[in-house]
N, C-alpha and C positions, 0 to 999 in steps of 0.2 A: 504494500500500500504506500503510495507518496504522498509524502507530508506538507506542508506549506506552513513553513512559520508566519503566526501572524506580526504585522509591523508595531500593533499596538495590542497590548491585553485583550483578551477575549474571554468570554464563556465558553469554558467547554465541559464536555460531557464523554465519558466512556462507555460503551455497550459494549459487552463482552457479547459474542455468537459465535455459538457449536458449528461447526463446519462440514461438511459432505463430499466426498468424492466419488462421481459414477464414470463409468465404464461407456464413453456417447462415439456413436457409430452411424452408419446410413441404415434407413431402415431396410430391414432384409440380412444385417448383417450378423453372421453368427461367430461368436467370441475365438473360435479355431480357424475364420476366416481372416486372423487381426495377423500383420504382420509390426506393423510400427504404432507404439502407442507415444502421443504428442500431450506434453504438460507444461506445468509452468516447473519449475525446477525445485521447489521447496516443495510440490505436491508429489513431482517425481518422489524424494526422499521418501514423505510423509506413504506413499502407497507402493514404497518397494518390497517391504515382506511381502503382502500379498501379489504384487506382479512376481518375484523370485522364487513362489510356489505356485500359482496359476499359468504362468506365461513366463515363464521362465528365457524363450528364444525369443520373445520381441525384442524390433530395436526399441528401445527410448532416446525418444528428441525433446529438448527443449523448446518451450514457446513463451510468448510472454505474457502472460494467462492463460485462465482457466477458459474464458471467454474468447479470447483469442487461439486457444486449439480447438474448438466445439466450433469455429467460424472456419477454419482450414479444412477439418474435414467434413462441415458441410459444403463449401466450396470447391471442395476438386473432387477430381476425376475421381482417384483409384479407392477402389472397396473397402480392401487389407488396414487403412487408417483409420484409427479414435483418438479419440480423445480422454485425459483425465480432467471432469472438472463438475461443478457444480448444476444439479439435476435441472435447477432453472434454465441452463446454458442447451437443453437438449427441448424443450419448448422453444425457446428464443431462435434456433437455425434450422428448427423443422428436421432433427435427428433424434436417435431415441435409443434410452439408457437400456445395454447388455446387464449388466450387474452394476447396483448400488450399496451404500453403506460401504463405499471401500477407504476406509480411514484409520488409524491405530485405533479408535477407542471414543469414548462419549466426553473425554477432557481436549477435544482436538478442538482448540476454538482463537478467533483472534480478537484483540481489543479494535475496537472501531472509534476513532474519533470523531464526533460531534462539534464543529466550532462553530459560535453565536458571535455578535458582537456585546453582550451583555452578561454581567458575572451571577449567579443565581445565589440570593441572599443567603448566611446562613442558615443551616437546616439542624447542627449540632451533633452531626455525624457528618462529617465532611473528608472530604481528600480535595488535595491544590496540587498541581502540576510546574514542573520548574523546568527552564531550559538554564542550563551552565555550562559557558563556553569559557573554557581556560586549557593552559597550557598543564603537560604533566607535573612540572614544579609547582605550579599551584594550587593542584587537585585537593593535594591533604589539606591544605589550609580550608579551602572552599568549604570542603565536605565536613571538618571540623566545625567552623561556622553554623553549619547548616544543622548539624546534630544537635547544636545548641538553641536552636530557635525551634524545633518540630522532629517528632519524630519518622525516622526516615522509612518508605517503604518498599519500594522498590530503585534500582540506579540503570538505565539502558544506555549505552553508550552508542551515539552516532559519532560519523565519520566529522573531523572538523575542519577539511577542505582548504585553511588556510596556509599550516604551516605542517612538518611531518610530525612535530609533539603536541600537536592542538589538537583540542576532544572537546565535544558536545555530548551533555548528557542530561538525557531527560530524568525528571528524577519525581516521584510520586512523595507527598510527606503526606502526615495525618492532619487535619485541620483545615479551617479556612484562610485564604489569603487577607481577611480584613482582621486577623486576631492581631494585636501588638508587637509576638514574638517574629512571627512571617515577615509583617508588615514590614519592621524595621531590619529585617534579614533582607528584602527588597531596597531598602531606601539607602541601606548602608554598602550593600557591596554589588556593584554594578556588574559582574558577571555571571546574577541570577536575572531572569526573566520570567516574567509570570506569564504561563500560559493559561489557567484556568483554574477557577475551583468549581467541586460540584458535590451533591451528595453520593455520597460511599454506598456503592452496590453489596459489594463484598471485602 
């Protein structure tokens, strides 16, 4: 999923959703007729046990979705191609799922971003979202900091494109962004960013 920092604070929101991956093909096609199966490349991972024990000799290709290989092989010619991707993608190109439920498991799911342009009052079970762009010598300071003003709950690290020791990392605390501890963790060290608070799902 590609992200867009926003320029200025925003509201946002996370939805976590369980995820699916089916087996989409032309209709008429049977699962021993598949020679090449097309994914996007974390789904390949995500459904190699079961291709390594069902289909063990297809090729796997990469695509750049889920949506985008359910579009290839309802687009072309040849039979032998499917696709791995989500069972909506097999309505959407008028192709139609061999076998579903192909996923590790009922925890397979991504966080979805939500962003508003408005911050959602507190609710008193909250979590705030933090961008922190710093260099590695700075990290332990930052993160020191950070521990002292909210407790920390998760740390994702992105790529930070400027320099070879610069890192960007999203970082989840417990709280809302308008409590005093946050606040003044925003107002004092310029290389957090607020990206959101909202109420705590889980």
């Amino acid at each position: 999923m590609r992200r867009t920092w926003p320029l200025q604070p925003r509201g946002q929101r996370i939805h976590p959703k369980a995820l699916g991956n089916s087996l989409l093909a032309k209709p008429g096609t049977r699962k021993e007729d598949i020679r090449t199966v097309l994914a996007h490349p974390v789904a390949l991972e995500e459904v190699k046990p079961w291709l390594d024990l069902e289909m063990p000799d297809v090729e796997r290709q990469p695509a750049a979705s889920g949506g985008a290989a359910a579009k290839s092989v309802a687009e072309g010619a040849a039979s032998g191609i499917a696709a791995m991707g989500p069972p909506g993608a097999a309505r959407l190109y008028g192709i139609t799922s061999i076998v579903s439920g192909i996923e590790e498991g009922p925890h397979n799911t991504t966080r979805w971003w939500v962003l508003g342009h408005a911050i959602p009052a507190p609710s008193g079970h909250d979590k705030t979202t933090l961008l922190l762009t710093v260099d590695e010598e700075g990290f332990q300071r930052s993160l020191q900091a950070l521990a002292q003003s909210a407790r920390v709950l998760a740390v994702y690290e992105r790529p930070g494109k400027r320099s070879p020791d610069g890192h960007r990392y999203v970082i989840d605390v417990v709280g809302h962004a308008s409590q005093p501890e946050i606040a003044r963790l925003l107002a004092d060290r310029a290389e957090f960013r607020l990206l959101g608070s909202y109420p705590r799902r889980y």
